[in-house]
C-alpha positions as CSV (number, residue, x, y, z in Angstrom):
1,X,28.6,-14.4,24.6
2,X,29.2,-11.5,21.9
3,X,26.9,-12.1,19.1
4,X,26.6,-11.8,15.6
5,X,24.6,-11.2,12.6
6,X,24.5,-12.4,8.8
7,X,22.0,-10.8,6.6
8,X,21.0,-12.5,3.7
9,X,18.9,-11.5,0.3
10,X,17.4,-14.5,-1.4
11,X,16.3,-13.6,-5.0
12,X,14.6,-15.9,-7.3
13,X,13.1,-15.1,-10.6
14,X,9.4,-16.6,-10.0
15,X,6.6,-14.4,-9.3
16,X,3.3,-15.5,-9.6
17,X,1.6,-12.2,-8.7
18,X,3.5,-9.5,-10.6
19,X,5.8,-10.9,-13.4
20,X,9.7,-10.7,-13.5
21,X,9.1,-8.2,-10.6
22,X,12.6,-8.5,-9.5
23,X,14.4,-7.8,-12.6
24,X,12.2,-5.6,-14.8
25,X,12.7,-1.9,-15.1
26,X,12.1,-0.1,-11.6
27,X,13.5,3.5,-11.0
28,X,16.4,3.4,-13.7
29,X,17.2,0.0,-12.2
30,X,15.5,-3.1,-10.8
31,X,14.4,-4.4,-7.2
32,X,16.9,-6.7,-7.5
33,X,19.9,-4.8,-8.2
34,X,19.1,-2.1,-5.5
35,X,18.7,-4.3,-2.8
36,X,21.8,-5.9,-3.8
37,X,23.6,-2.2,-3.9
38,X,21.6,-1.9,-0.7
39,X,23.4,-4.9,1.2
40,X,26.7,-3.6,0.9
41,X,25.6,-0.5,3.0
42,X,24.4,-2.4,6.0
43,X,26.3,-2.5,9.0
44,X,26.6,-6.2,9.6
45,X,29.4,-9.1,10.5
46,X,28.4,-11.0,6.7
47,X,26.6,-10.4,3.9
48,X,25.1,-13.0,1.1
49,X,23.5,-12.7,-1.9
50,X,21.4,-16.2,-2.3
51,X,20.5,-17.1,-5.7
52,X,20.1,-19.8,-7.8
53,X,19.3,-18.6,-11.1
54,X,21.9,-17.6,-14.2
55,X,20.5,-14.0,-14.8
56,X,21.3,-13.3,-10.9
57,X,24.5,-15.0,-10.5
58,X,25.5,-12.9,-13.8
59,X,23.7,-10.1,-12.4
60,X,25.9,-10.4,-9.0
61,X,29.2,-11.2,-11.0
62,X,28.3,-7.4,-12.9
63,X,27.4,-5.5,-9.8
64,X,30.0,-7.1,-7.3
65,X,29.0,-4.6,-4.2
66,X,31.5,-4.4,-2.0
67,X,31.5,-6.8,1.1
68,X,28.9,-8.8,0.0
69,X,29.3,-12.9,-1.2
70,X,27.7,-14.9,-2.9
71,X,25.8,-17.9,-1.9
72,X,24.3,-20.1,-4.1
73,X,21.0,-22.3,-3.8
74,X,19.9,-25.5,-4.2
75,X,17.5,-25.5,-7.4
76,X,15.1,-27.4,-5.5
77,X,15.0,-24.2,-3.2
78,X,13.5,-21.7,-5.5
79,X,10.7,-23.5,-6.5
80,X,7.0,-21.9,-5.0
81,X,6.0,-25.4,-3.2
82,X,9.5,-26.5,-1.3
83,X,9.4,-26.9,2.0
84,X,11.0,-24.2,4.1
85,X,14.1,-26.6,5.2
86,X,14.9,-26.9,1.6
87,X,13.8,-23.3,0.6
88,X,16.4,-21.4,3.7
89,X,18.8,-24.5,3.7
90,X,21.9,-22.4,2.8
91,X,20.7,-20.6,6.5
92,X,22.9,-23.4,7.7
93,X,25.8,-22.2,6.5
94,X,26.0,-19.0,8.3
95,X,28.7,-19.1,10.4
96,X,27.3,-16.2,12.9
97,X,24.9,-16.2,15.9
98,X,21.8,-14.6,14.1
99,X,20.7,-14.8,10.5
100,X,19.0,-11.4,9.3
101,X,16.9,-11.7,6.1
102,X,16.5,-8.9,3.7
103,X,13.6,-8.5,1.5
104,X,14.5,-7.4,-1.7
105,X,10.6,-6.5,-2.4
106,X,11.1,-3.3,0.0
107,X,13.0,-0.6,-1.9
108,X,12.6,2.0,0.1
109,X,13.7,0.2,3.6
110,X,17.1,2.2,4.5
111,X,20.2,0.5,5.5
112,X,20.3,1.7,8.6
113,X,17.0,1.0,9.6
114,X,18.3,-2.5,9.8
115,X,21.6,-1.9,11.0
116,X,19.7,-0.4,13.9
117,X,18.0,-3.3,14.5
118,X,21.2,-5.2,14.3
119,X,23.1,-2.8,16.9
120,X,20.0,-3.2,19.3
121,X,20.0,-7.0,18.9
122,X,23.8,-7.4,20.0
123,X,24.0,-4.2,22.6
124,X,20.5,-5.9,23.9
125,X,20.6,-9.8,25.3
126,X,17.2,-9.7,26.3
127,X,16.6,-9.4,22.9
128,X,16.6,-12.8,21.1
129,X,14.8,-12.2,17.5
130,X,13.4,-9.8,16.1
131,X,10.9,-8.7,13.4
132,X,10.3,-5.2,11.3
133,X,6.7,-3.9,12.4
134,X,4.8,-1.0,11.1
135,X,2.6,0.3,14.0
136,X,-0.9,2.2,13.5
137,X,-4.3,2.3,14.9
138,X,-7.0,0.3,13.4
139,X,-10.0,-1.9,13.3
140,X,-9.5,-5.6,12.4
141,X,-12.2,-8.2,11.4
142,X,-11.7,-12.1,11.2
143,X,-12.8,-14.3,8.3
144,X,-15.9,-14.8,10.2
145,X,-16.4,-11.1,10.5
146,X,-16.1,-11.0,14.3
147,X,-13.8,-7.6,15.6
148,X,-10.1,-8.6,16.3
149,X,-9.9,-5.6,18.5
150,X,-12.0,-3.7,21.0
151,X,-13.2,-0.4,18.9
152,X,-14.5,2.1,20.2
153,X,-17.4,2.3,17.8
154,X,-18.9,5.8,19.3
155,X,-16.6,7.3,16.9
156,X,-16.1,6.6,13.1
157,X,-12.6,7.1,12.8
158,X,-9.2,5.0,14.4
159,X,-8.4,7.9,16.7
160,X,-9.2,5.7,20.0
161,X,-9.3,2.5,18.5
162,X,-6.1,0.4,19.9
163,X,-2.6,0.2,18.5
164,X,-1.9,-2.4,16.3
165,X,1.5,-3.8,15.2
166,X,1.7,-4.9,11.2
167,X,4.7,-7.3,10.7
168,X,6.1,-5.4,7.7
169,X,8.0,-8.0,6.4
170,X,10.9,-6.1,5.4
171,X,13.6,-7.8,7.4
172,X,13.3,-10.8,10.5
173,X,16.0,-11.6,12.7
174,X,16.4,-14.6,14.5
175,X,18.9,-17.0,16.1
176,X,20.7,-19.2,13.4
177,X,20.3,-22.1,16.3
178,X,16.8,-22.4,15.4
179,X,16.8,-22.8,12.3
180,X,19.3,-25.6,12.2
181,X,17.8,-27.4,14.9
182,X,14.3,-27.3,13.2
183,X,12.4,-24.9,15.6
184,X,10.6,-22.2,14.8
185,X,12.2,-18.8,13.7
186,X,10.1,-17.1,16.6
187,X,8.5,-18.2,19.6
188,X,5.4,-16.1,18.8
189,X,5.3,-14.5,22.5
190,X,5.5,-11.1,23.6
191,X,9.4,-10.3,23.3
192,X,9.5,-13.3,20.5
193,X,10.2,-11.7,18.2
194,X,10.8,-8.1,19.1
195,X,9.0,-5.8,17.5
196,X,11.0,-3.3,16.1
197,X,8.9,-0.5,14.2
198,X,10.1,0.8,10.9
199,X,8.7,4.0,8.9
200,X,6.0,3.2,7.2
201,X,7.3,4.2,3.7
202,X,9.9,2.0,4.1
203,X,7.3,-0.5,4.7
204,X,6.5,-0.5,1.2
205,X,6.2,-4.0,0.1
206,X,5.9,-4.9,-3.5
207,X,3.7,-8.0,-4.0
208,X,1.8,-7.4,-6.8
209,X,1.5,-5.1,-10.7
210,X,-0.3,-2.5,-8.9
211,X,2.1,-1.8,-5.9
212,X,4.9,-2.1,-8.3
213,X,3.2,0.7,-10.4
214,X,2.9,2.8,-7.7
215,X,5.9,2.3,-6.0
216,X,8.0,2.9,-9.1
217,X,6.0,6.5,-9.4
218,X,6.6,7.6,-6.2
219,X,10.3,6.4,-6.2
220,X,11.2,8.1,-10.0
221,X,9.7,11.5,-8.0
222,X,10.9,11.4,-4.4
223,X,13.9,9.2,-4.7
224,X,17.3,11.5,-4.6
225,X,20.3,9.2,-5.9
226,X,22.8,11.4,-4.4
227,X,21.4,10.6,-0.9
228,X,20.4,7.2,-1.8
229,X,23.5,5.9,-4.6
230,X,22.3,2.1,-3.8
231,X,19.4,3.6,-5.8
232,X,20.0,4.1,-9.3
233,X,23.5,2.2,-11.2
């Protein structure tokens, strides 16, 4: 069976952590507006923009990018404390095999990056879901302070201590089946999901006024718009 894959950008205007993150100034434009730019460069069989909101719907209606729909939520959805059946309900009305989201907090994750992980997906059957991982070596501690990880201690640095895999949060793909069955997006095994390692400065994610800071900097000095036109309007 030939498979394919919707990716979809929710946006909503709440943020309890950094405030109007998604719409405020960022690198002559805004989170939101360059992942939506962002969208209509990845190679994928749909595309939705999923808000609920008036400033985003008008923002979509200004920006248009080609390729991409819209898909509107249920008000109910945006707010911090609905369940995840009512926050991802419009997941549903995919009409592909997989559902890819898109996080719109990771400016510097490349279209292609997930249209690689998109290509492997559907060239690779083995392959049912699938998150973005950032891989390093490191030591990790529990809340009760006991090592996560066997560290070699004889040495104060992460050179031989084991490889770790950070889900980066930047995209998950997963079989739309699951979803509207109820299951779980992953089966939290090894292969489920597939860990598909991304650069780590396109793991940037921007949760709070000090990553925003920072990632703003380094994007208004490193970013080229010519190389990157979902970038800047």
């Amino acid at each position: 069976m030939s498979r394919s894959v919707a990716v979809m950008l929710n946006a909503r205007l709440q943020s309890s952590r950094c405030r109007d993150k998604m719409v405020r100034p960022f690198a002559g434009s805004s989170l939101v507006e360059i992942a939506l730019r962002k969208l209509a460069y990845v190679d994928a069989d749909e595309r939705f923009f999923c808000v609920a909101e008036a400033p985003l719907l008008e923002l979509f209606e200004r920006v248009r990018p080609e390729g991409v729909e819209l898909l509107p939520r249920a008000p109910e959805a945006i707010s911090g404390d609905a369940p995840q059946a009512v926050i991802n309900a419009h997941y549903a009305r995919a009409t592909t095999t997989h559902i890819a989201f898109m996080n719109a907090c990771h400016p510097f994750m490349l279209p292609d990056t997930l249209g690689r992980a998109i290509g492997l997906l559907k060239s690779n059957h083995h392959i049912d879901a699938m998150t973005s991982t950032v891989t390093r070596r490191d030591w990790l501690y529990g809340e009760d302070g006991k090592p996560l990880l066997g560290v070699d201690l004889s040495v104060g640095d992460t050179k031989r201590s084991p490889q770790v895999h950070r889900v980066a949060h930047a995209f998950h793909i997963f079989p739309r089946e699951r979803f509207v069955s109820g299951d779980p997006i992953f089966r939290d095994i090894p292969g489920d999901p597939y860990l598909f390692s991304i650069p780590e400065e396109e793991a940037v994610d921007i949760d709070t006024e000090v990553e925003f800071r920072m990632a703003d900097a380094y994007a208004e000095r490193t970013v080229d718009p010519a190389k990157h036109p979902w970038f800047r309007a």
